[in-house]
N, C-alpha and C positions, 0 to 999 in steps of 0.2 A: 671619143672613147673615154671622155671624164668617169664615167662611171661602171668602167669596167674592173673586175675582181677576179683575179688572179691567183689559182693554189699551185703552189712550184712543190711537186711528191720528189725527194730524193731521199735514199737512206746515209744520209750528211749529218755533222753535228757542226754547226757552225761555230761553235766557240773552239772549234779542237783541229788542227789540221792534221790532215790526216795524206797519205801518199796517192796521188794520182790526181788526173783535173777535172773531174767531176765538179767537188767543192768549190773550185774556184769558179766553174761556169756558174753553177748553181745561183753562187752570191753574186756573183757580179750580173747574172739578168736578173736578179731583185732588186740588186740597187739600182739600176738601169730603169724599172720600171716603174719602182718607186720614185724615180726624178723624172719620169713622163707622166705623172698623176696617177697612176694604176693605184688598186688597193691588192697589195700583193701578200698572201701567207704563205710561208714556206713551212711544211710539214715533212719532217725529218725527226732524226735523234738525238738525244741528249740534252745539250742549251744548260742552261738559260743563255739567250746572245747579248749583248750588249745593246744600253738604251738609245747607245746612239745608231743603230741599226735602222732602218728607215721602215721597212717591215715588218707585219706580225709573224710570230715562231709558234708552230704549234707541233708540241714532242710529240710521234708516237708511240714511243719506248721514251725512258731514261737511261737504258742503257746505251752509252756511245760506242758500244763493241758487238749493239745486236745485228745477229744474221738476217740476211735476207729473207729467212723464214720467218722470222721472229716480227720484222718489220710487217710483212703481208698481215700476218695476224695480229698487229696492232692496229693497222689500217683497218682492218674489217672493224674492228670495235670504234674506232672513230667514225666511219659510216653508219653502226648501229646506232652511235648515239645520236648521233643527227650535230655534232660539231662543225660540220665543215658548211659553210654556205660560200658557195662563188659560180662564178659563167663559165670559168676554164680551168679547165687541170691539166696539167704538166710536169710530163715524169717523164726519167730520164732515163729508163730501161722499160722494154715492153709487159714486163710480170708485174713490175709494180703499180700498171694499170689493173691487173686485175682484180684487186678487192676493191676497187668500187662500182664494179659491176655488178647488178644490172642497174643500182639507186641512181648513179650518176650519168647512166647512156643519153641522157635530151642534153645536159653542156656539152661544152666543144670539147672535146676528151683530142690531147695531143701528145706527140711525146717525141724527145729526141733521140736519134742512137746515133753513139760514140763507138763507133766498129761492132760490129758484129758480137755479140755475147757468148751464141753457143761454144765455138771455138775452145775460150776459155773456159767457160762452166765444165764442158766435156773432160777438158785436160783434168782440172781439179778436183771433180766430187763424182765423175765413172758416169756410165750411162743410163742410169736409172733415175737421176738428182737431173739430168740434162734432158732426158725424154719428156719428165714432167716440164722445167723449162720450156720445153720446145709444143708442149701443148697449152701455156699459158702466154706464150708470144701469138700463136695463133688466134688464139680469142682476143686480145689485144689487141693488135694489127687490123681485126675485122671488125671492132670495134672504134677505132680511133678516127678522129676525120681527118687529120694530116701527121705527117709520119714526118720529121726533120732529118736529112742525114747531112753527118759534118763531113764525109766522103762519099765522092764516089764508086769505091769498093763496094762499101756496105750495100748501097743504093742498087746496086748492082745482084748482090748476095740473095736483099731480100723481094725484089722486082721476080725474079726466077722462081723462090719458093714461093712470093703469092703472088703470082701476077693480075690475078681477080683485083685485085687494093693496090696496081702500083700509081692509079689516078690520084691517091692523096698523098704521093710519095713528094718531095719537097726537098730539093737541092738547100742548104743550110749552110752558119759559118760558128765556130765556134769563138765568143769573144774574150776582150784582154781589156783592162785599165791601163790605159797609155799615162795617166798620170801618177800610176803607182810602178807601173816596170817601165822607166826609162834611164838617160844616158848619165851614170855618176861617174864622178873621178876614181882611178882604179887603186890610186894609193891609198886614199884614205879607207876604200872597201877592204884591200888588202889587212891595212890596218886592224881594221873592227874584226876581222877572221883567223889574226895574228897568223896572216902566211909570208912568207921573204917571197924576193925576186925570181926567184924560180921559177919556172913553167909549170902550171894547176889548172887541169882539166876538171869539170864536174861531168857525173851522173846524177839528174834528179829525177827522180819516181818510183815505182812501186819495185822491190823484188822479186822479181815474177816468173819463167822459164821462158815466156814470150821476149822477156826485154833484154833478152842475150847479153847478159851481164860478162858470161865466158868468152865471151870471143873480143870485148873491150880487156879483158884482164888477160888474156894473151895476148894480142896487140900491144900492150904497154910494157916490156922485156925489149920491142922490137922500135922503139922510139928513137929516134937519136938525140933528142931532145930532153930525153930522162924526165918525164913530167909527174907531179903528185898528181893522184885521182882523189877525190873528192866525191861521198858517194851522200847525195842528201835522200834520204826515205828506208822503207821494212817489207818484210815480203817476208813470205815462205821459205823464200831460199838464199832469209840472211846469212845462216848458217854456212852454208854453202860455198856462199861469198865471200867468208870471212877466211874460208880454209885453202881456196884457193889465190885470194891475195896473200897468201903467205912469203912474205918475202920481198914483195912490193911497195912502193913508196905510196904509200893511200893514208887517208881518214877517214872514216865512218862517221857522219855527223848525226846519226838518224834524221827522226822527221823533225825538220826546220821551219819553225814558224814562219806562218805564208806573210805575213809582213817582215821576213828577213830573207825571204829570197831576193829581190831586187839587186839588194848587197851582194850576195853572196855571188851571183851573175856577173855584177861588176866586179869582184874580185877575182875570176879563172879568165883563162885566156880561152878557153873555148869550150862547148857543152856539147855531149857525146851521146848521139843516139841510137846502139846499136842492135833496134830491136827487130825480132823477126814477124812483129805484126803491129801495127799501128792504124789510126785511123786521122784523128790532128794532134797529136802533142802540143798538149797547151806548152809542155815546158819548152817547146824548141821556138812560140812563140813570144814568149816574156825575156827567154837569153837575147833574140833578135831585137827583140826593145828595147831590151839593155844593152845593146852594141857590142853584143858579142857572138861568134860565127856559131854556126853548127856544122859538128862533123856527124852523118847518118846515113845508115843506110836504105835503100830504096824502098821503101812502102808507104803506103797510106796515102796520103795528099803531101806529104814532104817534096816529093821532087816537083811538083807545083811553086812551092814558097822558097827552094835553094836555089838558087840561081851560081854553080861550081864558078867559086874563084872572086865572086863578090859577096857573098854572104854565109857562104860556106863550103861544104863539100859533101859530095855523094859519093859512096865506097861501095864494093862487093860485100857479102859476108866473108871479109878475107882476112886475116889476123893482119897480114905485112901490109896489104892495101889500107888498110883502118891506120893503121901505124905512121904510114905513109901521109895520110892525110891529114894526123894528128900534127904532126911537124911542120906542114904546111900552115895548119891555121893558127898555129903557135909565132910562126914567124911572121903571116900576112896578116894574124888578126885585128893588127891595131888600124889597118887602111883601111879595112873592110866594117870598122865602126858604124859612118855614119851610113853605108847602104842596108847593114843589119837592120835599122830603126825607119829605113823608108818603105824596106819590104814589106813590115807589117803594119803600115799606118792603118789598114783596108780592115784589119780586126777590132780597133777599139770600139768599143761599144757604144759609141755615136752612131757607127754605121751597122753596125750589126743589130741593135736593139731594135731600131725601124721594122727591120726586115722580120722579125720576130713579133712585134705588134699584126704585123700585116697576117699573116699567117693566123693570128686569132683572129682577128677580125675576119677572113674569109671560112675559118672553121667554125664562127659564130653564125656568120650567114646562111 
């Protein structure tokens, strides 16, 4: 496959981090496949990326804040212009395949999904923004020759709505740089984030209604361990956030540049996932790398990679239960080190990048 060429569609800016693990998939299977010879362009927002980036970057907007509308119809004008030449394209939502349809239907047209989309779209922009969604996933999905899911929920979601296409449906894994999230020493992270000895939980990701921010910030009254929270990312319902920890011992870091999580991971004693939908949290991967527990609740593929009582813990959505479990990984966290960084050896992207080649290569065929 020396000369296979690769378009990675995400609406990403890579020079800009931003809250959720899109971004980081995104880059990290370019560099992946820029170290197996591929010729990989990632077309996304914003840039310019840096020249030590192994990859070409091709903006569709400059705007690093455009909407998903904004992006489709940037796309469409870079297919009119005839910019893009490659064998595969890969996008990381089902809509964003469809402006290059019909010019691009003879490449291998794939795409991954990271939990189910409508769900959210529904919640956030009402049912007219979401209908349209839910008719451009369909022409996608019937277009595309393998479909990647990093759950199987989703797998599950979208086998039922189309089951005509669930022959290209494709069990998947979502990957991690094990040489950028592993084991540091805790004081001297502590150091770089100026926190004392105390017990320092993190929240890292999006503010969202899904990532049940409210029932971590009631939960934490109920600690016996009196922990700061640490909340690294932005959302909708920062605001929210910020009205309800009123009175709690927390930080708000906002969004923390993705080369200073690692630290930040090794700095908290445990990373808290208290969300009422997930699909893989990159971030409960990279804290695991970093040898550190996860306390979460039960969805998505989590209770697959938690193994309660060596790597972390799995809670009800229950204020006192969550609480409860905080204080546990507060106090066992430091044993449960080195199993946190065994559980996810299986994601670095040594082993997941293969699996990912193969996948083109059978939707090339």
């Amino acid at each position: 496959m020396t000369n296979l060429q690769v378009a990675l569609v995400a609406g990403i800016d890579p020079a800009r981090t931003r809250p959720g693990g899109t971004r980081s998939y995104v880059l990290g299977l370019a560099r992946y496949l820029a170290s197996a010879g591929v010729d990989v362009t990632l077309v996304g927002i914003g840039g310019p990326v840096s020249e030590r980036e192994p990859f070409r970057f091709m903006a569709a907007t400059a705007d690093s804040n455009a909407s998903s509308l904004t992006f489709h119809r940037s796309l469409r004008k870079i297919v009119r212009a005839g910019r893009l030449v490659t064998g595969v394209i890969h996008t990381q939502r089902p809509d964003d395949l469809v402006p290059f349809l019909p010019e691009f239907e003879e490449v291998a047209l794939v795409m991954t999904i990271h939990g189910d989309p409508f769900p959210g779209i529904r919640t956030r922009h009402g049912r007219v923004v979401s209908a349209a969604y839910r008719r451009f996933e369909r022409k996608a999905v019937g277009a595309a020759r393998r479909v990647l899911f990093v759950d199987p929920h989703s797998r599950g979601v979208f086998s039922r709505r189309y089951p005509r296409d669930a022959r290209k449906f494709v069990d998947s894994q979502v990957g991690i740089d094990l040489n950028v999230f592993r084991l540091e020493e805790s004081a001297g992270a502590r150091a770089s984030w100026k926190l004392d000895e105390s017990p320092h939980i993190l929240f890292a990701g999006r503010f969202e209604q899904e990532k049940n921010l409210s029932l971590l910030i009631r939960a934490l009254p109920l600690c016996e361990t009196r922990p700061t929270l640490l909340l690294a990312g932005a959302g909708s319902e920062s605001d929210d956030v910020r009205r309800q920890l009123n009175g709690s011992s927390h930080r708000i870091l906002g969004v923390v540049p993705h080369e200073r999580m690692p630290s930040l991971y090794a700095a908290v004693d445990a990373t808290i996932l208290p969300s009422t939908r997930e699909a893989m949290p990159l971030a409960a991967l990279e804290s695991l790398a970093c040898g550190k527990p996860i306390v979460a609740t039960r969805t998505g593929r989590l209770p697959e990679i938690i193994e309660p009582g060596r790597n972390g813990l799995l809670v009800p959505p229950d204020p006192l239960e969550l609480a409860r479990a905080i204080d546990r990984a507060i106090t066992d966290g430091r044993q449960m080190g080195p199993t946190c960084r065994e559980s996810v050896v299986r994601f670095g992207w040594d082993r997941v990048g293969p699996s990912v080649l193969r996948q083109y290569k059978e939707a090339l065929a």
